[in-house]
Biopython code that builds the backbone (N, CA, C, O; Angstrom):
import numpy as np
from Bio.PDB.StructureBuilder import StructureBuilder

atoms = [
    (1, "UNK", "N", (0.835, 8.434, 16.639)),
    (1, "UNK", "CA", (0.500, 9.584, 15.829)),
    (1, "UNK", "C", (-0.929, 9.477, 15.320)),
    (1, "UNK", "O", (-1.683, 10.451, 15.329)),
    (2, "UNK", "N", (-1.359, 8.041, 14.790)),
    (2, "UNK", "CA", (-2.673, 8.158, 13.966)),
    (2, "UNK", "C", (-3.309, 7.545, 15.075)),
    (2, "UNK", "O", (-4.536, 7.622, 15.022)),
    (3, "UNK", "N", (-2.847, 6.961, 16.059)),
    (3, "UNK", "CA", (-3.196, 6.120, 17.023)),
    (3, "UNK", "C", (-4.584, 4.945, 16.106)),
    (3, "UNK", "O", (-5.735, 4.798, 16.514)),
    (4, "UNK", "N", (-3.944, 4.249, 14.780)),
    (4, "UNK", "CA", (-4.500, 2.855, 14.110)),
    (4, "UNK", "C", (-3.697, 2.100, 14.126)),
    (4, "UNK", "O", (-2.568, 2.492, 14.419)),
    (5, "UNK", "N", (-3.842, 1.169, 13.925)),
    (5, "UNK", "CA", (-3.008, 0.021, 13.651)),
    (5, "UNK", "C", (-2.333, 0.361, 11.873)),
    (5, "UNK", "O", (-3.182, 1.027, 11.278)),
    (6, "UNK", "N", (-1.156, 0.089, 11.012)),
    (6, "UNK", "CA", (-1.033, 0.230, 10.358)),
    (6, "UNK", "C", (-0.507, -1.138, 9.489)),
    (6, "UNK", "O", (0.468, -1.710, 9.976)),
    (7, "UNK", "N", (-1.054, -1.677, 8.295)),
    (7, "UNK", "CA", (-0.565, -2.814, 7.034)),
    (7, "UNK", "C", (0.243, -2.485, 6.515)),
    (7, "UNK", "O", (-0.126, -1.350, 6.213)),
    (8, "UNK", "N", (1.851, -2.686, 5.841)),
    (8, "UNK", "CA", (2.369, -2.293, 5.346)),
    (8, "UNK", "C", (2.238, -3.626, 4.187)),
    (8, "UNK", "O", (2.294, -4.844, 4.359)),
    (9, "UNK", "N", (2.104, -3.058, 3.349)),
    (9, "UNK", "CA", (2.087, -4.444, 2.016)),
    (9, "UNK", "C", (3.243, -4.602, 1.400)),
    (9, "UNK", "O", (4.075, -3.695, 1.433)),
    (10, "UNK", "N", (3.517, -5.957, 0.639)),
    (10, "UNK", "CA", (5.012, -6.388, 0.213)),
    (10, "UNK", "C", (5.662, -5.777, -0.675)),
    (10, "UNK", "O", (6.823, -6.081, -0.951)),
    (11, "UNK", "N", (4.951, -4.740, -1.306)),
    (11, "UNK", "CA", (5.403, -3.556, -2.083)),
    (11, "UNK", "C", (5.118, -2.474, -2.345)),
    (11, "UNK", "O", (4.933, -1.911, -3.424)),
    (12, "UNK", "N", (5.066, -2.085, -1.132)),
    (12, "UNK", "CA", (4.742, -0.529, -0.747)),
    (12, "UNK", "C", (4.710, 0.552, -1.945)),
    (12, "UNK", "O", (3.778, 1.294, -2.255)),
    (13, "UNK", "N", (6.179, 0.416, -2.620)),
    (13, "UNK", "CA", (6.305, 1.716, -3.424)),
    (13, "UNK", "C", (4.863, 1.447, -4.218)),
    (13, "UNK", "O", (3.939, 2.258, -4.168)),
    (14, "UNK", "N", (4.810, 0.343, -4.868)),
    (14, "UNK", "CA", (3.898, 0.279, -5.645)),
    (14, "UNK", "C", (2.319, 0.338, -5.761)),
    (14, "UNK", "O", (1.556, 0.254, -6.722)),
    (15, "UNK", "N", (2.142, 0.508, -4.473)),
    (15, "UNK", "CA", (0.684, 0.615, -3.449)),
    (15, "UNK", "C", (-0.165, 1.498, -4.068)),
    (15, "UNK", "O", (-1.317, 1.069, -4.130)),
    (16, "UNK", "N", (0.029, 2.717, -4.606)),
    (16, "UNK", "CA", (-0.920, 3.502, -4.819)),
    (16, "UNK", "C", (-1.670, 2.752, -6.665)),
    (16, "UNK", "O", (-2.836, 2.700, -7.056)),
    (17, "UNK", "N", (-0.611, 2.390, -7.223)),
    (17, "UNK", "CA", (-1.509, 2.075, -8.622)),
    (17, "UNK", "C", (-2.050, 0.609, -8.633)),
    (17, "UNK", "O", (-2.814, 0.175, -9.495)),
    (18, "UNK", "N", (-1.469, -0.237, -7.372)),
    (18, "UNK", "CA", (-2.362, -1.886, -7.172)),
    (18, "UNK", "C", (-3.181, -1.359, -6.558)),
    (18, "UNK", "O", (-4.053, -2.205, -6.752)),
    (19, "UNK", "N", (-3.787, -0.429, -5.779)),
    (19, "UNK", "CA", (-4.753, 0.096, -5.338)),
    (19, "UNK", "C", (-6.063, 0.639, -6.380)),
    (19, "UNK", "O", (-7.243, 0.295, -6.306)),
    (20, "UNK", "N", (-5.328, 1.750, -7.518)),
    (20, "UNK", "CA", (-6.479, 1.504, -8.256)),
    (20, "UNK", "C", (-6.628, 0.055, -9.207)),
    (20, "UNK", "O", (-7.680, -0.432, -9.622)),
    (21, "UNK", "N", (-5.861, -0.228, -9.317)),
    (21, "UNK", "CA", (-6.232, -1.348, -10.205)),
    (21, "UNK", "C", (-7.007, -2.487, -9.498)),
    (21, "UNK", "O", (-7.307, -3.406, -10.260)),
    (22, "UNK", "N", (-7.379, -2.624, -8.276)),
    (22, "UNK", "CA", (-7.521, -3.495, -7.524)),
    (22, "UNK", "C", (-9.130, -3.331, -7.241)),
    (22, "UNK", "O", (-9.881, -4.247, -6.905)),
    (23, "UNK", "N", (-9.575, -1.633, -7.505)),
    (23, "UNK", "CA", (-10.774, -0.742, -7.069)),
    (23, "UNK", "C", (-11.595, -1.101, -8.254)),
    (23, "UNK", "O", (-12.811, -1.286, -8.193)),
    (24, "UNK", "N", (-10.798, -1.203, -9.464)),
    (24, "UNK", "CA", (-11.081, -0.802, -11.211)),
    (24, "UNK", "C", (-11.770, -2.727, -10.989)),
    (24, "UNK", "O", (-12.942, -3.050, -11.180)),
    (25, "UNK", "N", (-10.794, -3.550, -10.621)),
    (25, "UNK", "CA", (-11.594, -5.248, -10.695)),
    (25, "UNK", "C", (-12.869, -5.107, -10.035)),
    (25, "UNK", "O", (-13.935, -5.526, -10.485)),
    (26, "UNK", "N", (-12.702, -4.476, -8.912)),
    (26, "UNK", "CA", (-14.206, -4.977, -7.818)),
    (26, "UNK", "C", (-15.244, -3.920, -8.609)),
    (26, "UNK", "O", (-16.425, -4.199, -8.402)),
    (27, "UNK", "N", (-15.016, -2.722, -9.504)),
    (27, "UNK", "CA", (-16.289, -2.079, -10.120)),
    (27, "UNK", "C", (-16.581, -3.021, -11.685)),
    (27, "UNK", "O", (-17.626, -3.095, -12.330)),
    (28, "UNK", "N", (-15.502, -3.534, -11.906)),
    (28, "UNK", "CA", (-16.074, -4.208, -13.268)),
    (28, "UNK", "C", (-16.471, -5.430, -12.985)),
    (28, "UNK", "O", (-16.928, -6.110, -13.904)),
    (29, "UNK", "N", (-16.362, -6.105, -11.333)),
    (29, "UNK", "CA", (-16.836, -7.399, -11.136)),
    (29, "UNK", "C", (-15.750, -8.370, -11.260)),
    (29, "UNK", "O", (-16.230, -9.471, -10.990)),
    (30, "UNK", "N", (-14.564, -8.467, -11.532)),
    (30, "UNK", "CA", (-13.791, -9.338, -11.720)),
    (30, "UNK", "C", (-13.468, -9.594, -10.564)),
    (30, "UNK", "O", (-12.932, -10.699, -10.477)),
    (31, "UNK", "N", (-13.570, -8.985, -9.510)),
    (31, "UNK", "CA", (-13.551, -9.326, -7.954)),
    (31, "UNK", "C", (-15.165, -9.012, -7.032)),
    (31, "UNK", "O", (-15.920, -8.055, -6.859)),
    (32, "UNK", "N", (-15.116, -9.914, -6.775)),
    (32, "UNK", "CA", (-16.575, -9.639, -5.621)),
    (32, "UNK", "C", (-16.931, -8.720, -4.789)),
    (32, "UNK", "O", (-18.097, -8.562, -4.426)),
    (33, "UNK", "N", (-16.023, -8.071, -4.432)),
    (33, "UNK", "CA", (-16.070, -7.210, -3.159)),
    (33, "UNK", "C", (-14.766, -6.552, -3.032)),
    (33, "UNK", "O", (-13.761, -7.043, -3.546)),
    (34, "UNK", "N", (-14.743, -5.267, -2.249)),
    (34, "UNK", "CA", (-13.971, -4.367, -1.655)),
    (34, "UNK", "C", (-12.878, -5.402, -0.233)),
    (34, "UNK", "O", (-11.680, -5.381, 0.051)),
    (35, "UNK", "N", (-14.110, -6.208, 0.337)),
    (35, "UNK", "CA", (-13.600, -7.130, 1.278)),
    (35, "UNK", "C", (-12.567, -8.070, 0.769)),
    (35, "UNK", "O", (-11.514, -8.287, 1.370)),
    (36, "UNK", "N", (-12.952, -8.701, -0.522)),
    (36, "UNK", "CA", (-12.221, -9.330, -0.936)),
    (36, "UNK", "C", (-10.835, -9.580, -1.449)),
    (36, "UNK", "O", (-10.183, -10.515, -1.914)),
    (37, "UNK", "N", (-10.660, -8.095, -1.099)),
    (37, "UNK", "CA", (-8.880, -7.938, -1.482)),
    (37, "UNK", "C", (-8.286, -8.122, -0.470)),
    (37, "UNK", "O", (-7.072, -7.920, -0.470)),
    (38, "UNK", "N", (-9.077, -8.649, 0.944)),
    (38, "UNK", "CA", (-7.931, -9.328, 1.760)),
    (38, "UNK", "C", (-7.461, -10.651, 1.253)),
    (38, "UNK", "O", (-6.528, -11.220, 1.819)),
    (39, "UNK", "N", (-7.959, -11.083, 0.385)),
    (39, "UNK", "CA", (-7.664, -12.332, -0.276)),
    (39, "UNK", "C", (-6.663, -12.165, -1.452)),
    (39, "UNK", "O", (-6.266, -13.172, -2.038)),
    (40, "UNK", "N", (-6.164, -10.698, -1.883)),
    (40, "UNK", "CA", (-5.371, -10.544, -2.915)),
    (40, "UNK", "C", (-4.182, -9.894, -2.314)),
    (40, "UNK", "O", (-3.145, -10.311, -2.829)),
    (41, "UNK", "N", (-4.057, -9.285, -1.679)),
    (41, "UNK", "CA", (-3.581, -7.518, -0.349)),
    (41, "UNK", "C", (-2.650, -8.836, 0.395)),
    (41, "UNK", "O", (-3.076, -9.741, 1.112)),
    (42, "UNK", "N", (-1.088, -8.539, -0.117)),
    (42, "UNK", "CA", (-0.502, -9.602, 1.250)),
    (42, "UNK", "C", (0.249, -8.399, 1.875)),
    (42, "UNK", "O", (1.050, -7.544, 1.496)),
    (43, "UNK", "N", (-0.268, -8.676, 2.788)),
    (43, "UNK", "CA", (0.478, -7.435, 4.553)),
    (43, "UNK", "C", (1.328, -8.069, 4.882)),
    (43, "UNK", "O", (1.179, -9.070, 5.582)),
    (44, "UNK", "N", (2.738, -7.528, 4.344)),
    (44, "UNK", "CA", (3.872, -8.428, 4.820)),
    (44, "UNK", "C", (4.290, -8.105, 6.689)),
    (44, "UNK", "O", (4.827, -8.842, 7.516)),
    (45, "UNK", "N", (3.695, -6.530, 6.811)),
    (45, "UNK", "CA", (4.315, -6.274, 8.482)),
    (45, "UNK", "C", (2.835, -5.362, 9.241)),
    (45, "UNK", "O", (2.202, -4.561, 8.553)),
    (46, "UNK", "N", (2.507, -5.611, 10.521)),
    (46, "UNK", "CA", (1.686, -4.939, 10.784)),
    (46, "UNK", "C", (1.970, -4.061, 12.239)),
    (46, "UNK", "O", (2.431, -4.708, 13.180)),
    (47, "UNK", "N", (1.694, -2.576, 12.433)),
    (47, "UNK", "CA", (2.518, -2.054, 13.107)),
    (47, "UNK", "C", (1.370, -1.533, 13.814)),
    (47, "UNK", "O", (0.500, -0.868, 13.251)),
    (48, "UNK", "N", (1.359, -1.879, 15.250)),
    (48, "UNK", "CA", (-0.089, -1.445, 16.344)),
    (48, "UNK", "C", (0.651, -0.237, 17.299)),
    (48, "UNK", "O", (1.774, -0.368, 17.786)),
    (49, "UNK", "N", (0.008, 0.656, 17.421)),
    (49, "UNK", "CA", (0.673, 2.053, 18.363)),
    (49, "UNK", "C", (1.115, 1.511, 19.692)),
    (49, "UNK", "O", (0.991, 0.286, 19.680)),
    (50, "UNK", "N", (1.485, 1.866, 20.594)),
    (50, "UNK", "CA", (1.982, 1.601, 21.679)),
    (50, "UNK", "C", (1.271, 2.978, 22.731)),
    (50, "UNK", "O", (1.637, 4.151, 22.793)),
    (51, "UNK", "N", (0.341, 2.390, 23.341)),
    (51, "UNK", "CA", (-0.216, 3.241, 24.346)),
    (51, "UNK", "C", (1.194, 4.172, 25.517)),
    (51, "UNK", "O", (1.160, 5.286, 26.039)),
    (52, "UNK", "N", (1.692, 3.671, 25.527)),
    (52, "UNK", "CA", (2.588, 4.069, 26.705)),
    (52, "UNK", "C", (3.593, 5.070, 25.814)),
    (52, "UNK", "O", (4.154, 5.996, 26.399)),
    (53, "UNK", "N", (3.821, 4.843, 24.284)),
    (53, "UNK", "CA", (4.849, 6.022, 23.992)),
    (53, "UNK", "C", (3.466, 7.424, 23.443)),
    (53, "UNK", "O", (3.714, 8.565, 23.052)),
    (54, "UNK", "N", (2.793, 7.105, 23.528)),
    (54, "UNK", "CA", (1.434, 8.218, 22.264)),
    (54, "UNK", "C", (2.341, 9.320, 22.762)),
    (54, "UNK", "O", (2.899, 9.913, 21.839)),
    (55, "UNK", "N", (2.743, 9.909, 24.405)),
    (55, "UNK", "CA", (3.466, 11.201, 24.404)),
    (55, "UNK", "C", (4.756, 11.624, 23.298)),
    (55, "UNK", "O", (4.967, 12.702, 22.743)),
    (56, "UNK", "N", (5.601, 10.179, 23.214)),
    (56, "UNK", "CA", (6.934, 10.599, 22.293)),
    (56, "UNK", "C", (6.230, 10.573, 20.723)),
    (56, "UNK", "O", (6.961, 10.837, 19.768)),
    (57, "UNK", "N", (4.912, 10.274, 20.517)),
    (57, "UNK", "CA", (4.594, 9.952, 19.146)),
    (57, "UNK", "C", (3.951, 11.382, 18.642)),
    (57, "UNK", "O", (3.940, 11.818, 17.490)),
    (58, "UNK", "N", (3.359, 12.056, 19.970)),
    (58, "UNK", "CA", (2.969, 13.244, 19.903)),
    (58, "UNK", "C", (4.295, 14.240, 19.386)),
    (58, "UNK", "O", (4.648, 14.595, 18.261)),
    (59, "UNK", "N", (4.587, 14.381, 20.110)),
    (59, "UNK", "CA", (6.491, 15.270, 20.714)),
    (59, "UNK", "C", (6.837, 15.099, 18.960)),
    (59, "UNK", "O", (7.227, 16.099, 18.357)),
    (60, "UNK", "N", (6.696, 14.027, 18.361)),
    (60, "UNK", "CA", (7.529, 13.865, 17.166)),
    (60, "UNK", "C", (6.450, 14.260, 15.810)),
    (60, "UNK", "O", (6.815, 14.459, 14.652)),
    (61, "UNK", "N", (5.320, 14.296, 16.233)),
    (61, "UNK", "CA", (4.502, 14.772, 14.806)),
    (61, "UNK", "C", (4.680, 16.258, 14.833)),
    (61, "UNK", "O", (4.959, 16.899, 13.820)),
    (62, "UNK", "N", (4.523, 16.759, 15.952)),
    (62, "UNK", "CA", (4.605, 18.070, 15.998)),
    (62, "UNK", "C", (5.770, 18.688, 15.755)),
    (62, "UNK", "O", (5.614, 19.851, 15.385)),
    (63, "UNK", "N", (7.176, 18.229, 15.850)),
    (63, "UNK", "CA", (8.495, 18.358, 15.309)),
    (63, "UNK", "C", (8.255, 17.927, 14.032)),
    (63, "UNK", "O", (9.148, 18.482, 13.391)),
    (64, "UNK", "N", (7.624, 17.302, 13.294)),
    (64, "UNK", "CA", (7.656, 16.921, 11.880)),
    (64, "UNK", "C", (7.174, 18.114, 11.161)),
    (64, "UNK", "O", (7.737, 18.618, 10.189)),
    (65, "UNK", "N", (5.412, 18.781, 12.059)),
    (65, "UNK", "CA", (4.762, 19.924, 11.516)),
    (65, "UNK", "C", (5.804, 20.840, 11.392)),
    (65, "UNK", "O", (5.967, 21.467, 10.346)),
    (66, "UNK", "N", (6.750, 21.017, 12.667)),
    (66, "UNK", "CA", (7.268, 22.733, 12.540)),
    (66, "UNK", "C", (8.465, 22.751, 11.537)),
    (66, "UNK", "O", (8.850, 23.846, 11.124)),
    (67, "UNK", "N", (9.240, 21.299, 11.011)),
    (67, "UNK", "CA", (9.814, 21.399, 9.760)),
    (67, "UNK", "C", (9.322, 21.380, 8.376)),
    (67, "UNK", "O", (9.446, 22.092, 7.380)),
    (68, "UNK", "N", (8.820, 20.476, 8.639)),
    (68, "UNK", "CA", (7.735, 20.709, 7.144)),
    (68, "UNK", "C", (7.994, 21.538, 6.356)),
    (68, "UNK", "O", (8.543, 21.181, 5.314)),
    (69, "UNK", "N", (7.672, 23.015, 6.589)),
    (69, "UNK", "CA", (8.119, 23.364, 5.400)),
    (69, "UNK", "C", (9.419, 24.112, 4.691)),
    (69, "UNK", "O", (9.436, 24.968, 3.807)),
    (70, "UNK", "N", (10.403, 23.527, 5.345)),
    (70, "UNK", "CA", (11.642, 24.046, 5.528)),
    (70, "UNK", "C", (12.063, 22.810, 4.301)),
    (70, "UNK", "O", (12.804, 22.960, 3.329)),
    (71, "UNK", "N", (11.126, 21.265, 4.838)),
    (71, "UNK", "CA", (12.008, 20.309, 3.756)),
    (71, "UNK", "C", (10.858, 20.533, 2.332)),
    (71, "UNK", "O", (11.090, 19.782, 1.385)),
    (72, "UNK", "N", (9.744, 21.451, 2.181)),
    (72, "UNK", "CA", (9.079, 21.237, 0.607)),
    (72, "UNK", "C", (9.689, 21.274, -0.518)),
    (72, "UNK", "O", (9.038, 21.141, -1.554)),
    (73, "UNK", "N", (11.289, 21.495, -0.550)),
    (73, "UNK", "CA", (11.665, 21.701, -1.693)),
    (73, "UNK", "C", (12.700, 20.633, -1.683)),
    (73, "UNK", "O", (13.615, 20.628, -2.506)),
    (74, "UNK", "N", (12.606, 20.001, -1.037)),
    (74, "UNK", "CA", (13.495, 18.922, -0.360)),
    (74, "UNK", "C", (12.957, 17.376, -0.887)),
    (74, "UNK", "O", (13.187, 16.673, -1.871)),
    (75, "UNK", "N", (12.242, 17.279, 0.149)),
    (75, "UNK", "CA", (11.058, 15.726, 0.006)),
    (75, "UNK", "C", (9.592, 15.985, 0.180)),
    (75, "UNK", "O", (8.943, 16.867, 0.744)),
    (76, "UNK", "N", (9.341, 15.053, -0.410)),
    (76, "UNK", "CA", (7.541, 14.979, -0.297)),
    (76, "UNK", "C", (7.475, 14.219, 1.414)),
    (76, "UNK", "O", (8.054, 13.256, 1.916)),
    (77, "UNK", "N", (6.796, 14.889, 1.759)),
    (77, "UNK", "CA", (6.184, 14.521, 3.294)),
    (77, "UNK", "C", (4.857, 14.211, 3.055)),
    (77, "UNK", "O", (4.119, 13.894, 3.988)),
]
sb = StructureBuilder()
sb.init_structure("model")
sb.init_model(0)
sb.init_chain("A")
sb.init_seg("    ")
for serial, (resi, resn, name, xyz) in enumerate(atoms, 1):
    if name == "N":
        sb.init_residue(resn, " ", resi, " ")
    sb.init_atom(name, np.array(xyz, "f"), 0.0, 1.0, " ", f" {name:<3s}", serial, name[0])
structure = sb.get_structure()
């Protein structure tokens, strides 16, 4: 679908606010670098596309688009 490689970290749900908090250290200096949160960031699974399915990966985003908005009142997509 994105055809990247994808990190899934050891606590996903919680990803979006260790993210800023993680942005908030490296601007106040308590961390060195943006790079440096590979040293904090543990990627418990890492998931690489598969050249040979991209057709079924296609086939299935585009079935995701044409429901979409049938589930907005449903789930966040």
């Amino acid at each position: 679908m994105l055809g990247a490689r994808i990190e899934r970290v050891r606590r996903p749900q919680d990803s979006g606010a260790v993210g800023c908090a993680l942005t908030v250290a490296v601007a106040l200096g308590d961390l060195p670098s943006m790079a440096a949160l590979r040293n904090v960031v543990h990627v418990e699974e890492t998931f690489t596309p598969q050249a040979e399915h991209r057709a079924t990966y296609d086939r299935l985003a585009h079935a995701l688009r044409r429901i979409q908005p049938a589930l907005s009142g449903v789930a966040r997509i």
